[in-house]
PDB file of N, CA, C and O in Angstrom, chain B, residues numbered from 101:
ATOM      1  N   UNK B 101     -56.272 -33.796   2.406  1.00  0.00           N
ATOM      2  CA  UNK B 101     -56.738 -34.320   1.153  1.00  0.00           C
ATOM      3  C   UNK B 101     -58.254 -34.360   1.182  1.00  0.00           C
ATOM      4  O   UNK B 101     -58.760 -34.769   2.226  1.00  0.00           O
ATOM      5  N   UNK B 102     -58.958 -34.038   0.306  1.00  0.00           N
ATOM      6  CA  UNK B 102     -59.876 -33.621  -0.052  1.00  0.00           C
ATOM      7  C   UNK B 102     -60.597 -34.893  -0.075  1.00  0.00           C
ATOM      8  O   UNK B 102     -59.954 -35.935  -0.204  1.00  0.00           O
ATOM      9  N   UNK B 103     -62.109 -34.912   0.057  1.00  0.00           N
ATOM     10  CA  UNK B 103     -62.697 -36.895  -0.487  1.00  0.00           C
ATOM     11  C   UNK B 103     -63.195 -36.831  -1.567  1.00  0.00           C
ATOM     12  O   UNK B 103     -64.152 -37.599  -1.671  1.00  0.00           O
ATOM     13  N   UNK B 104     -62.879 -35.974  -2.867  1.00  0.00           N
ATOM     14  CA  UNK B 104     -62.377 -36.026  -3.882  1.00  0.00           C
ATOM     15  C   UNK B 104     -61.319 -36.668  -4.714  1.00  0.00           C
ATOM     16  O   UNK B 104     -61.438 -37.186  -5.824  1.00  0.00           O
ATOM     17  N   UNK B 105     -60.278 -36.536  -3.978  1.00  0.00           N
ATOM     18  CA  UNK B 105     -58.640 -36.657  -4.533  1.00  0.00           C
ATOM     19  C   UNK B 105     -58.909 -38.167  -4.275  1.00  0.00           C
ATOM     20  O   UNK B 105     -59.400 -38.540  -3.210  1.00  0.00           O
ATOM     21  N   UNK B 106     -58.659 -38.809  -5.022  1.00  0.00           N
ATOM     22  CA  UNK B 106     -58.226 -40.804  -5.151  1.00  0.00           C
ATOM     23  C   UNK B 106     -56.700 -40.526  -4.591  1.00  0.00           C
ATOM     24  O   UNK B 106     -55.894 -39.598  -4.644  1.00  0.00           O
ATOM     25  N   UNK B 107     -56.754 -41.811  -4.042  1.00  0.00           N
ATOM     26  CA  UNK B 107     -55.140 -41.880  -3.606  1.00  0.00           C
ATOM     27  C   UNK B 107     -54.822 -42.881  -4.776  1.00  0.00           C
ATOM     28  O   UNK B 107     -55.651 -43.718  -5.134  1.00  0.00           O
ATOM     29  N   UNK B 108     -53.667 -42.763  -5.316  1.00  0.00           N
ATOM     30  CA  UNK B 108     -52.931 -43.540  -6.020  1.00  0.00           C
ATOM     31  C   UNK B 108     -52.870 -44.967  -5.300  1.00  0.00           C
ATOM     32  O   UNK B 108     -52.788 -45.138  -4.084  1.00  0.00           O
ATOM     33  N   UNK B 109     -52.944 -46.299  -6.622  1.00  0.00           N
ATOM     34  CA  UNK B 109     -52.984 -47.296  -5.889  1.00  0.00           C
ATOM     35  C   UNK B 109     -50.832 -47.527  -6.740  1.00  0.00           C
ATOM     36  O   UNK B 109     -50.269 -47.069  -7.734  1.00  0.00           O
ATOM     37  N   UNK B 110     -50.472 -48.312  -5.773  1.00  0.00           N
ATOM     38  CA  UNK B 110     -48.849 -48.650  -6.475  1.00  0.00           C
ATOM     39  C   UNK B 110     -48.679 -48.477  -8.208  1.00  0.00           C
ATOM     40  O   UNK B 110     -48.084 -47.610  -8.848  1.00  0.00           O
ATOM     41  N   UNK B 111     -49.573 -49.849  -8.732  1.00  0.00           N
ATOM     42  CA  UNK B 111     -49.767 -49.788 -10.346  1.00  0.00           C
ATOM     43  C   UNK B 111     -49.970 -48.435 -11.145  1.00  0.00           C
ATOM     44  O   UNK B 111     -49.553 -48.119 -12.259  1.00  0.00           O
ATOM     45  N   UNK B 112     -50.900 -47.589 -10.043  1.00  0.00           N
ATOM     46  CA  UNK B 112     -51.264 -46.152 -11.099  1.00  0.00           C
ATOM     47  C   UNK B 112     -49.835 -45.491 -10.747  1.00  0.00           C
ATOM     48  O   UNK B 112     -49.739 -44.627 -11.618  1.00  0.00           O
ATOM     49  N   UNK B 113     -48.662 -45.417  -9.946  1.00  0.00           N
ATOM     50  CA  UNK B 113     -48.172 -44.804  -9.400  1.00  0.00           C
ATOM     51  C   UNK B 113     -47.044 -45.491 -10.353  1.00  0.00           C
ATOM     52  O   UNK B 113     -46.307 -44.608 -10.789  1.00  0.00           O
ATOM     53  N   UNK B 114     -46.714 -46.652 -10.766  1.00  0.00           N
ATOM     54  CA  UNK B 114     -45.615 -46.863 -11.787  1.00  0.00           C
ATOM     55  C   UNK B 114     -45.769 -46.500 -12.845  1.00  0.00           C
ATOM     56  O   UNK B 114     -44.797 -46.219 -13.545  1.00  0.00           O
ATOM     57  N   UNK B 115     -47.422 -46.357 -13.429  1.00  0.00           N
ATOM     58  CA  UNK B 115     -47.539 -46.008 -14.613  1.00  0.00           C
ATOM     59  C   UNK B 115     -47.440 -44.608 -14.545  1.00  0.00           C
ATOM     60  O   UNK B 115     -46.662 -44.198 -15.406  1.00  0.00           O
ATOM     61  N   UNK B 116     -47.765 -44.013 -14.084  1.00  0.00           N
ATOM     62  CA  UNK B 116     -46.874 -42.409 -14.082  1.00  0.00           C
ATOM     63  C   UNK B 116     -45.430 -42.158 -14.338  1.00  0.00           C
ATOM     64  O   UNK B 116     -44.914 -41.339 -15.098  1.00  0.00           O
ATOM     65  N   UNK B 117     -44.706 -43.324 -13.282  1.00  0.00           N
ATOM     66  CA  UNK B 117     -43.780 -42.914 -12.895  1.00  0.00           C
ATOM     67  C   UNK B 117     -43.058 -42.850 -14.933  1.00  0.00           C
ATOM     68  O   UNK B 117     -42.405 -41.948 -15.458  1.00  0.00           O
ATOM     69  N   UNK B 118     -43.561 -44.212 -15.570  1.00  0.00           N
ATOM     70  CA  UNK B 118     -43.271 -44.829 -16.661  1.00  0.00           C
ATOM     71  C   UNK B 118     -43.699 -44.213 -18.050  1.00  0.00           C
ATOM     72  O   UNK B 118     -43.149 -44.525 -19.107  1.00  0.00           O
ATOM     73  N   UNK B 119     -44.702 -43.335 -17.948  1.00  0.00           N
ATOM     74  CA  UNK B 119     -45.250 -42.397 -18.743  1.00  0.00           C
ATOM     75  C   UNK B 119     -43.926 -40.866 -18.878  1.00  0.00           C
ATOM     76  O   UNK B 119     -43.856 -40.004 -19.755  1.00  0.00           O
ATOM     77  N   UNK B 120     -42.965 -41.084 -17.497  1.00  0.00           N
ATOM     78  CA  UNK B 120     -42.338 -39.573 -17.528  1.00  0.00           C
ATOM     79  C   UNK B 120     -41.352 -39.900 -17.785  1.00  0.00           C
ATOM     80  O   UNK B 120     -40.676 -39.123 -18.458  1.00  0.00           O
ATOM     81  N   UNK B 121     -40.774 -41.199 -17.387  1.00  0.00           N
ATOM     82  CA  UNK B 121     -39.874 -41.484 -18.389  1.00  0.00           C
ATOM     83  C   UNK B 121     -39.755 -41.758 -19.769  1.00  0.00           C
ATOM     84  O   UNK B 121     -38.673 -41.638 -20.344  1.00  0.00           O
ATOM     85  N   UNK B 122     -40.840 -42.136 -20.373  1.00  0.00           N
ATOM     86  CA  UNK B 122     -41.074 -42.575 -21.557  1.00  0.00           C
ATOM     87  C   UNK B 122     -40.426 -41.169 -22.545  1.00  0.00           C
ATOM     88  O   UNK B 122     -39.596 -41.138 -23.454  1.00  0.00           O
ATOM     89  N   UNK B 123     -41.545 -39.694 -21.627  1.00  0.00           N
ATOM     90  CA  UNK B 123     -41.172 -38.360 -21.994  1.00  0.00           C
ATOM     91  C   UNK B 123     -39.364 -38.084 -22.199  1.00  0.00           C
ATOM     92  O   UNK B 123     -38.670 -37.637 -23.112  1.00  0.00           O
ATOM     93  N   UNK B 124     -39.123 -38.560 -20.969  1.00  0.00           N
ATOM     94  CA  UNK B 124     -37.673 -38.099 -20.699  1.00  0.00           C
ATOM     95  C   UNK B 124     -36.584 -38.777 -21.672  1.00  0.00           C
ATOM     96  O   UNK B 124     -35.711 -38.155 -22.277  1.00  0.00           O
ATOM     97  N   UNK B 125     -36.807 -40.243 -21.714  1.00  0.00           N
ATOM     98  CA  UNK B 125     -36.327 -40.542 -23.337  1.00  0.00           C
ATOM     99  C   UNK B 125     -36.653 -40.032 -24.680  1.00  0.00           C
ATOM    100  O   UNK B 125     -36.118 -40.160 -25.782  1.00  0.00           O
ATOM    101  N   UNK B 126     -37.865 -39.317 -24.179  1.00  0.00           N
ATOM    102  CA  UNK B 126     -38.033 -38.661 -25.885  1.00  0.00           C
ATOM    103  C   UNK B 126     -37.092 -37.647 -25.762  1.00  0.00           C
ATOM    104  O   UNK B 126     -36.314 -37.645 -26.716  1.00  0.00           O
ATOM    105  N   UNK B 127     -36.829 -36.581 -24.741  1.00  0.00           N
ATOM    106  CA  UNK B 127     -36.090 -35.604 -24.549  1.00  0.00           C
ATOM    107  C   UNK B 127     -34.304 -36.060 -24.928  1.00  0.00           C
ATOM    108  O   UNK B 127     -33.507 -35.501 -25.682  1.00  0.00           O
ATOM    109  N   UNK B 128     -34.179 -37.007 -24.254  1.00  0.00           N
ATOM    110  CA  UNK B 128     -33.111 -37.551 -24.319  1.00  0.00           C
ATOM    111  C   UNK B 128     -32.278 -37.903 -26.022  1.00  0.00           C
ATOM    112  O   UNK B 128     -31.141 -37.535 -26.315  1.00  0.00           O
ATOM    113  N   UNK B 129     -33.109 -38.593 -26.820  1.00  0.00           N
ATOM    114  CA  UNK B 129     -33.215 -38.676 -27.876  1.00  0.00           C
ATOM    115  C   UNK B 129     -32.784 -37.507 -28.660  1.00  0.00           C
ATOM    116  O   UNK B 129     -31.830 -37.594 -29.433  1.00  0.00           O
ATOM    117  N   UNK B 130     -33.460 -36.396 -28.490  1.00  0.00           N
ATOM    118  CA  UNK B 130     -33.493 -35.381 -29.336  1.00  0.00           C
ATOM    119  C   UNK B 130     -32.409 -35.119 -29.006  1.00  0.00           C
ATOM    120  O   UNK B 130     -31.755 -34.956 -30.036  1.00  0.00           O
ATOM    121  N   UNK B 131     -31.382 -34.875 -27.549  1.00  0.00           N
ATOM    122  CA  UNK B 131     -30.325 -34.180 -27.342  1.00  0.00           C
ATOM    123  C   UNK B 131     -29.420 -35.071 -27.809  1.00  0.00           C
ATOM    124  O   UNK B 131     -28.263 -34.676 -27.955  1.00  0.00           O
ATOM    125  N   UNK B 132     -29.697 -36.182 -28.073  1.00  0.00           N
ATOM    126  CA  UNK B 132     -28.577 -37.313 -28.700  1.00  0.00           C
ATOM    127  C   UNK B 132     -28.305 -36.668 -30.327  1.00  0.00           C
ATOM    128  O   UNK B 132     -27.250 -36.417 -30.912  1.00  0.00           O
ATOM    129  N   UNK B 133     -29.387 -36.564 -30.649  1.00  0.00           N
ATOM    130  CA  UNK B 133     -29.146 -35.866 -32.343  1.00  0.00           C
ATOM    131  C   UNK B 133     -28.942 -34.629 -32.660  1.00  0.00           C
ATOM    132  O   UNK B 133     -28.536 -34.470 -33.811  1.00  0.00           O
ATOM    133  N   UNK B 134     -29.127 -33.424 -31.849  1.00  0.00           N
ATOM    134  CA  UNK B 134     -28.424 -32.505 -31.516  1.00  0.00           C
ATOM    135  C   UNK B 134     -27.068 -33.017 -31.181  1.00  0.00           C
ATOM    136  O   UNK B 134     -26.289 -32.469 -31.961  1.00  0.00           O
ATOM    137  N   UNK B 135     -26.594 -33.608 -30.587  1.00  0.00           N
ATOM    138  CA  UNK B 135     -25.458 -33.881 -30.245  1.00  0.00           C
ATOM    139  C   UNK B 135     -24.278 -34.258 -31.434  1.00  0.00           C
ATOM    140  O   UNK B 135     -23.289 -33.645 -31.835  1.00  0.00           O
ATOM    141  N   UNK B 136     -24.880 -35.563 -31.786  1.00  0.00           N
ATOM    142  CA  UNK B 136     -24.502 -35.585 -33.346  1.00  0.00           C
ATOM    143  C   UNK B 136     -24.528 -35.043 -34.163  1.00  0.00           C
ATOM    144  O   UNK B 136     -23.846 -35.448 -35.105  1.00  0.00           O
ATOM    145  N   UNK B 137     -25.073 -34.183 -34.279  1.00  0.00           N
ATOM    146  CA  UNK B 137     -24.886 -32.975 -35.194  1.00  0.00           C
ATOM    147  C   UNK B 137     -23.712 -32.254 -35.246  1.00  0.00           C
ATOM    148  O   UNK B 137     -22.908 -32.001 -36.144  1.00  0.00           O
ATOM    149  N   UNK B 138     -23.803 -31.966 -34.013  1.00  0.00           N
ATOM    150  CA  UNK B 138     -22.421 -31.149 -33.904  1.00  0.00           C
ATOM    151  C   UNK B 138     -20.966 -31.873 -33.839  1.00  0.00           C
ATOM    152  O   UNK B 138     -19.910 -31.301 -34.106  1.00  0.00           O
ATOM    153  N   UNK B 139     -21.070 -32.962 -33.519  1.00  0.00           N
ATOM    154  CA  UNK B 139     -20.013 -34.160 -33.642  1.00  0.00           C
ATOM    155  C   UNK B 139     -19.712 -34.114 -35.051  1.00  0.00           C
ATOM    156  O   UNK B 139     -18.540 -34.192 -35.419  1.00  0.00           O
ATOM    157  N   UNK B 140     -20.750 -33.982 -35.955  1.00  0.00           N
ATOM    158  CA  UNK B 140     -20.041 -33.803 -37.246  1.00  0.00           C
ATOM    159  C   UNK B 140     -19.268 -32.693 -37.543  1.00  0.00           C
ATOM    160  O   UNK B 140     -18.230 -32.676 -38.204  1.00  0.00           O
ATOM    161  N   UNK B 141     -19.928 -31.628 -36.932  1.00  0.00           N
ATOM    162  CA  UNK B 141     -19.068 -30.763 -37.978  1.00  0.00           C
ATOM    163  C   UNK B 141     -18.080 -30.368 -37.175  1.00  0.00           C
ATOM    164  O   UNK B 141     -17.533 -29.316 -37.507  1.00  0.00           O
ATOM    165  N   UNK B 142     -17.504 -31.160 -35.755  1.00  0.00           N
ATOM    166  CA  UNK B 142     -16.518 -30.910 -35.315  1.00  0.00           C
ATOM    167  C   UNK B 142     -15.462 -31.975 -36.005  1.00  0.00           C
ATOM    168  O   UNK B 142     -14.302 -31.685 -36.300  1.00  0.00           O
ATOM    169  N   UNK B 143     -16.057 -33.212 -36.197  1.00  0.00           N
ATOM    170  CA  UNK B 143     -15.251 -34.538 -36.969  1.00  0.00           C
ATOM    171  C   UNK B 143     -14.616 -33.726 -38.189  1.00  0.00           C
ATOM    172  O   UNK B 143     -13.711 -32.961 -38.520  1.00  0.00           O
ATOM    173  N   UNK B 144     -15.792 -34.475 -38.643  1.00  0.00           N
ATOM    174  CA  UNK B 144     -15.513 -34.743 -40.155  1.00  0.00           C
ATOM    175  C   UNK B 144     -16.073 -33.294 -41.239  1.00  0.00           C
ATOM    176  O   UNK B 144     -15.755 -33.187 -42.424  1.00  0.00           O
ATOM    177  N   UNK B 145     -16.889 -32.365 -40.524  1.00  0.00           N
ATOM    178  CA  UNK B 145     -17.395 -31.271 -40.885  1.00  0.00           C
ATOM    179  C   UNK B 145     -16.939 -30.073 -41.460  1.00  0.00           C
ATOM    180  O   UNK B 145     -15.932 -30.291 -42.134  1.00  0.00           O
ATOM    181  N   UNK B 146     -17.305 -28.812 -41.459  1.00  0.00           N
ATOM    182  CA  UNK B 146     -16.869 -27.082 -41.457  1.00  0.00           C
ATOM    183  C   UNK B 146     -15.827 -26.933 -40.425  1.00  0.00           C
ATOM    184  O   UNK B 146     -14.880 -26.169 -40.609  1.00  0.00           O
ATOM    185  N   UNK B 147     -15.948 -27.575 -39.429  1.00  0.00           N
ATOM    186  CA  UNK B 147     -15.663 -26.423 -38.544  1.00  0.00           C
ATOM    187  C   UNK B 147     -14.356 -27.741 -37.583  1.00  0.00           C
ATOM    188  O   UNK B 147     -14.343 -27.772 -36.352  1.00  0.00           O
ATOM    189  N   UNK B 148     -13.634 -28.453 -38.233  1.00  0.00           N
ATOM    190  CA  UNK B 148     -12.525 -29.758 -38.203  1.00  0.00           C
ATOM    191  C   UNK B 148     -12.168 -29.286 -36.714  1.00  0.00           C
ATOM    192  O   UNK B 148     -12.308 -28.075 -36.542  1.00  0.00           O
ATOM    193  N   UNK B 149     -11.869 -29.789 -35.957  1.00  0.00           N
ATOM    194  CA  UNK B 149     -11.200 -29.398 -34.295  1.00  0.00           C
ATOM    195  C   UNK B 149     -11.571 -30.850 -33.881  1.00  0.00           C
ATOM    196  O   UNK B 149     -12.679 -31.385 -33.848  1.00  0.00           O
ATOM    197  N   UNK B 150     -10.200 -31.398 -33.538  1.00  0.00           N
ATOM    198  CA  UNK B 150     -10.582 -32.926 -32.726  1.00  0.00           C
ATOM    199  C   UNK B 150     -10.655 -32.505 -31.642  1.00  0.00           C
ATOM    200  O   UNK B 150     -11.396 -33.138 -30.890  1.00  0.00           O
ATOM    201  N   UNK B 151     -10.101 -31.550 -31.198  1.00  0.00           N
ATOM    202  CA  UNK B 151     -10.916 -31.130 -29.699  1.00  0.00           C
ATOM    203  C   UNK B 151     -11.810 -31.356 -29.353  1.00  0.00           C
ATOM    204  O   UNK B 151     -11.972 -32.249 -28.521  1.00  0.00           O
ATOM    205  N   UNK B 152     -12.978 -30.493 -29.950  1.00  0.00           N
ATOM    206  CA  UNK B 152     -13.983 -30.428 -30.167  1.00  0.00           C
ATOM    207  C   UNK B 152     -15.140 -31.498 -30.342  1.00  0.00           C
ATOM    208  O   UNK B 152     -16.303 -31.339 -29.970  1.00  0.00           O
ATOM    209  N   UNK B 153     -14.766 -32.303 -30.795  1.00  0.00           N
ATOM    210  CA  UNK B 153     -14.821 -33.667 -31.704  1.00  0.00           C
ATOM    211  C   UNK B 153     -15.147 -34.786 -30.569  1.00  0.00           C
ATOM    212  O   UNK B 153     -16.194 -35.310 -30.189  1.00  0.00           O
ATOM    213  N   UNK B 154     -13.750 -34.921 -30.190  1.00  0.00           N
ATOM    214  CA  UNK B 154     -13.559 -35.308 -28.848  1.00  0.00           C
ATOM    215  C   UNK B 154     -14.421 -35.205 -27.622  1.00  0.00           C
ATOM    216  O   UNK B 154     -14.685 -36.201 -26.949  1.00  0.00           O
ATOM    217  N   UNK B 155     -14.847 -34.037 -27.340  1.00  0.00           N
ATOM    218  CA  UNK B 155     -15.516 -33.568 -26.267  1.00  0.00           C
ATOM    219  C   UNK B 155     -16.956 -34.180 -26.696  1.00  0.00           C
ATOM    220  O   UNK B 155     -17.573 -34.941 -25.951  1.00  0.00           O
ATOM    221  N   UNK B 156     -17.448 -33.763 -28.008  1.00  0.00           N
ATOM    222  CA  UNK B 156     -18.931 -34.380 -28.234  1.00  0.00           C
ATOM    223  C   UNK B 156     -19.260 -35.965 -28.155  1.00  0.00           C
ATOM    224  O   UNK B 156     -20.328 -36.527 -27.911  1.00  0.00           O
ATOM    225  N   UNK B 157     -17.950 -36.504 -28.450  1.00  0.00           N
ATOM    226  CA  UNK B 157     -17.411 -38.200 -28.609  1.00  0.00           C
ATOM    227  C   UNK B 157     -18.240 -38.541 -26.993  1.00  0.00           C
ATOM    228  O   UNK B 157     -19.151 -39.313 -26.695  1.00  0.00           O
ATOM    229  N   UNK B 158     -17.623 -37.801 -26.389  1.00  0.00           N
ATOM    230  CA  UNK B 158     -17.464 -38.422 -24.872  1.00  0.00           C
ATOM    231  C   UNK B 158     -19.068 -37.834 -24.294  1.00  0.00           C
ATOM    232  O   UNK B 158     -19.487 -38.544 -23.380  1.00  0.00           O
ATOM    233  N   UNK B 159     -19.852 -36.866 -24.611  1.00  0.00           N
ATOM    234  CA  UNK B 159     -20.992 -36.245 -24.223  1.00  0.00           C
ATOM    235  C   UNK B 159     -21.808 -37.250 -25.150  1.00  0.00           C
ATOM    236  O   UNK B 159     -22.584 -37.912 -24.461  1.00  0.00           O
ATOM    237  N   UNK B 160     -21.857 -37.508 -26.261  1.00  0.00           N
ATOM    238  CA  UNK B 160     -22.583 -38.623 -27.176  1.00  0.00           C
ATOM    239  C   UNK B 160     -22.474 -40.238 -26.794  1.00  0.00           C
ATOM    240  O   UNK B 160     -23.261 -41.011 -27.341  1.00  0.00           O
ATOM    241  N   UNK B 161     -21.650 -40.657 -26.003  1.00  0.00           N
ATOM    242  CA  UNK B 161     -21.382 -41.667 -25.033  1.00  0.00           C
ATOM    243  C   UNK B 161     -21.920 -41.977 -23.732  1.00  0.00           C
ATOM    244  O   UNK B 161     -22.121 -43.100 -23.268  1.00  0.00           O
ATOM    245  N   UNK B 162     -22.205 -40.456 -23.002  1.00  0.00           N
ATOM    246  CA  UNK B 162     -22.431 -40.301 -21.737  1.00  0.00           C
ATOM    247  C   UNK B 162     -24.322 -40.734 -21.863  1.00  0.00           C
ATOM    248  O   UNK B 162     -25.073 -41.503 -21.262  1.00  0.00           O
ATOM    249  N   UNK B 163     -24.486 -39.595 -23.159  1.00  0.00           N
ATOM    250  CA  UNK B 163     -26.061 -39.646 -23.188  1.00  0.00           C
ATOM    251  C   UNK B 163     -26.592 -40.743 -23.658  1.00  0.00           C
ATOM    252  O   UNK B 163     -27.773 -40.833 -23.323  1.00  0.00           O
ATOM    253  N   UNK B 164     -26.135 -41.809 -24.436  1.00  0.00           N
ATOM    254  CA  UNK B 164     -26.745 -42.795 -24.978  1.00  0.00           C
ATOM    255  C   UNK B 164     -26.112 -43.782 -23.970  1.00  0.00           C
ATOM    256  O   UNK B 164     -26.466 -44.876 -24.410  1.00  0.00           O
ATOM    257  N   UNK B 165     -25.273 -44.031 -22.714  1.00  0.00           N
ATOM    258  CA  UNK B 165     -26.001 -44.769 -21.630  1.00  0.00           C
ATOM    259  C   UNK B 165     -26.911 -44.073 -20.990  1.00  0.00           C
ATOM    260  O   UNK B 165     -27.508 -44.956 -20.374  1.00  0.00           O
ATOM    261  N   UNK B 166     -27.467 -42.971 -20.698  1.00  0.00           N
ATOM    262  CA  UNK B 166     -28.142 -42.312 -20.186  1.00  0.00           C
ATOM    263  C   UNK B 166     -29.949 -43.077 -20.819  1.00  0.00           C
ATOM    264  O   UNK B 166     -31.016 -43.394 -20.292  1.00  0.00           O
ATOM    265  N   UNK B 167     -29.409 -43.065 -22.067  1.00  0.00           N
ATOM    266  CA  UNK B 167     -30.719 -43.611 -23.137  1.00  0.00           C
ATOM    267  C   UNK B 167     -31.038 -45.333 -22.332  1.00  0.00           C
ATOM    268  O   UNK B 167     -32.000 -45.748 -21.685  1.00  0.00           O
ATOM    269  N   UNK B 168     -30.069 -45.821 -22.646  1.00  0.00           N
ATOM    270  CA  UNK B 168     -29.848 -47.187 -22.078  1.00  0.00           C
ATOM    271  C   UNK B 168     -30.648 -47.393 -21.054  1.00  0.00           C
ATOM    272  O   UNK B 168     -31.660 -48.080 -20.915  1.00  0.00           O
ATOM    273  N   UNK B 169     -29.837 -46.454 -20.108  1.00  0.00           N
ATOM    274  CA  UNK B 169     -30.765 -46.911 -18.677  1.00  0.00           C
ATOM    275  C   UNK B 169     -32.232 -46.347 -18.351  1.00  0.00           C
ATOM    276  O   UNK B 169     -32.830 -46.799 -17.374  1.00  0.00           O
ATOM    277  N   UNK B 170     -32.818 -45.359 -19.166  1.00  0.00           N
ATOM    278  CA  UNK B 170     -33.868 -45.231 -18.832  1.00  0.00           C
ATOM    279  C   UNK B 170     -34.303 -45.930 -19.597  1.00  0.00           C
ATOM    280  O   UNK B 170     -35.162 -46.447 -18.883  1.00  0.00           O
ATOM    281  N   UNK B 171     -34.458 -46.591 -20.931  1.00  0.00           N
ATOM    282  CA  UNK B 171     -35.148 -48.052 -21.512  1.00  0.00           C
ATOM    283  C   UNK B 171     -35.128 -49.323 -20.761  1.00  0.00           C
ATOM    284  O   UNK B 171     -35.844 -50.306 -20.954  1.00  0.00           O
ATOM    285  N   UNK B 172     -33.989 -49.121 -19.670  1.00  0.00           N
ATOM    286  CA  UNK B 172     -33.784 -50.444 -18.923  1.00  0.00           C
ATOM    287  C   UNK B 172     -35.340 -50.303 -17.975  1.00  0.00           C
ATOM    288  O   UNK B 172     -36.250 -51.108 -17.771  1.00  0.00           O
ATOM    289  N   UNK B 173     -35.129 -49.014 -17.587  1.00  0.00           N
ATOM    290  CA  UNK B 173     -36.218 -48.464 -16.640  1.00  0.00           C
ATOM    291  C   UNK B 173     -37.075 -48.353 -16.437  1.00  0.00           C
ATOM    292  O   UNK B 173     -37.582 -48.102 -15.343  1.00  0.00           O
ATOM    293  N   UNK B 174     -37.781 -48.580 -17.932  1.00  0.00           N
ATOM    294  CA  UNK B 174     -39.039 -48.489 -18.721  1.00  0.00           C
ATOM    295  C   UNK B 174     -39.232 -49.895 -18.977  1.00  0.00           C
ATOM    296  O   UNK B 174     -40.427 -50.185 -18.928  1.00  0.00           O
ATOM    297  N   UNK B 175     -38.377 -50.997 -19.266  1.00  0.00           N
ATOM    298  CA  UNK B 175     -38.950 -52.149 -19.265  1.00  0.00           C
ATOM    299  C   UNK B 175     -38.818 -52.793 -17.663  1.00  0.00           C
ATOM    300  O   UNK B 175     -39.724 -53.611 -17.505  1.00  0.00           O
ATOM    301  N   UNK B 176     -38.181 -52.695 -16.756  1.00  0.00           N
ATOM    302  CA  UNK B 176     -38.483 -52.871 -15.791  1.00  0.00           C
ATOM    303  C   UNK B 176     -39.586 -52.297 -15.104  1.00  0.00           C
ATOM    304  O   UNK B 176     -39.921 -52.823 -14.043  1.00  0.00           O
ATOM    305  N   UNK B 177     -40.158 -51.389 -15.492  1.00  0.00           N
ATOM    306  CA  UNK B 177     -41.444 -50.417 -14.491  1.00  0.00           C
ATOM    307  C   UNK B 177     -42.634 -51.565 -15.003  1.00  0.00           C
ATOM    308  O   UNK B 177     -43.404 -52.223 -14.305  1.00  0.00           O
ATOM    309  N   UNK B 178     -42.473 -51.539 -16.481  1.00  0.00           N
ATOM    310  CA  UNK B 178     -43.832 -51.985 -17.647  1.00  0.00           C
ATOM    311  C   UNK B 178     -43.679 -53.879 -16.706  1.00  0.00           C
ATOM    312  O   UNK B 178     -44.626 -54.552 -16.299  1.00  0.00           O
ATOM    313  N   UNK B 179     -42.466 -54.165 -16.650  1.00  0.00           N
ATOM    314  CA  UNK B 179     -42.611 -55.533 -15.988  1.00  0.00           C
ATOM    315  C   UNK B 179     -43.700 -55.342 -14.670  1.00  0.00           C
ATOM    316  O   UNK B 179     -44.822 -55.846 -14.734  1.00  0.00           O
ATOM    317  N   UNK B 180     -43.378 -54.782 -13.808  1.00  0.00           N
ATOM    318  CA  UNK B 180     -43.622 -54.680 -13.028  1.00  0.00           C
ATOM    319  C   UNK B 180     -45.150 -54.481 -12.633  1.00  0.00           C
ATOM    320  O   UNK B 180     -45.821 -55.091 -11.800  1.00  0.00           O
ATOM    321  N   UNK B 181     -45.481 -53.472 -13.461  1.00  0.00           N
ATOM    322  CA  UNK B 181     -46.797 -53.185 -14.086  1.00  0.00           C
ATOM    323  C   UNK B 181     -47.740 -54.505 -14.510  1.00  0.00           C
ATOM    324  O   UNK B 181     -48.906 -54.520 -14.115  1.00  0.00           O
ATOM    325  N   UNK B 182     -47.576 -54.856 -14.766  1.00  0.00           N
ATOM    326  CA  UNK B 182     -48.007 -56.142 -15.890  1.00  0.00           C
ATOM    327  C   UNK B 182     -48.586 -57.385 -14.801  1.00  0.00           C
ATOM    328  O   UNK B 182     -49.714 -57.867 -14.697  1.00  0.00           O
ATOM    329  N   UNK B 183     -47.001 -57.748 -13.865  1.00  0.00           N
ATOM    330  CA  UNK B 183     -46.767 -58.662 -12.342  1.00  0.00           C
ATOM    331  C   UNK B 183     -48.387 -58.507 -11.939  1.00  0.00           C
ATOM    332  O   UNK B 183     -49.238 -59.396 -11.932  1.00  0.00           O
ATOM    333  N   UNK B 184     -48.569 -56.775 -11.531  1.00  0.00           N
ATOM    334  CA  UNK B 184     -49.129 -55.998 -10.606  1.00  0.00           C
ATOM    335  C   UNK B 184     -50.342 -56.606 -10.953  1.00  0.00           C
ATOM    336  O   UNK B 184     -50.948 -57.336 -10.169  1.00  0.00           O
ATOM    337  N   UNK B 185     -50.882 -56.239 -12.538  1.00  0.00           N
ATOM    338  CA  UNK B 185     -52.037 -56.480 -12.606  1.00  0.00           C
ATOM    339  C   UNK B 185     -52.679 -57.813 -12.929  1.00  0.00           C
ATOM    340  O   UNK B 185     -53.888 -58.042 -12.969  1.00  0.00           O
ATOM    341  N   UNK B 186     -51.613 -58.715 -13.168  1.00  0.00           N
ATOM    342  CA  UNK B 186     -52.236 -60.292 -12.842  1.00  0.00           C
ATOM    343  C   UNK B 186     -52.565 -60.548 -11.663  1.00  0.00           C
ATOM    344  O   UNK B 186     -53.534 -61.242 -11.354  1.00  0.00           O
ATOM    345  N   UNK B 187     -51.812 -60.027 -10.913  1.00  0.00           N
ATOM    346  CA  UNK B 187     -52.443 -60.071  -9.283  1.00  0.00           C
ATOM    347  C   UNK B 187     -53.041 -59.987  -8.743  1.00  0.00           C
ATOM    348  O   UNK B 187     -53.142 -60.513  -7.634  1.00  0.00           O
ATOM    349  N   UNK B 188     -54.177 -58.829  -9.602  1.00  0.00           N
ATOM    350  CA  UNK B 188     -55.245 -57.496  -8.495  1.00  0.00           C
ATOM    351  C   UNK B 188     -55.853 -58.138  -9.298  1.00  0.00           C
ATOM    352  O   UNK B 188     -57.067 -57.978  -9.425  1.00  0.00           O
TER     353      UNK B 188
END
């Protein structure tokens, strides 16, 4: 390492970590409404198949705990964050 390069102190190192999740729920999000999308028109839509329907039911379930826990993740980091800097 270069005596250039700063080493990360913990706090800069959650707020990264908390910045990529923040990203990754945005990502997450979008595939949730993509998702629903197609839940419709397997439901109630063009293209009727409870199969189909079904399968998005259970992928639209999976991803919005998926959503869940990285908001859990994000307010636990930001806690943490916060702890950090009353401290220092």
């Amino acid at each position: 390492m270069s005596d250039t390069e700063a080493i990360k102190t913990k706090t800069d190192y959650l707020r990264d970590v908390t910045s990529q999740l923040k990203e990754m729920r945005h990502y997450a999000q979008t595939n949730t409404e993509t998702l629903s999308s197609h839940w419709l028109a397997f439901d109630a839509g063009e293209y009727k198949d409870k199969e189909y329907a079904g399968r998005f039911d259970t992928l639209l379930n999976k991803q919005g705990q998926l959503l869940d826990d990285i908001e859990l993740a994000i307010q636990d980091l930001e806690i943490a964050i916060n702890h950090s800097e009353q401290e220092g």
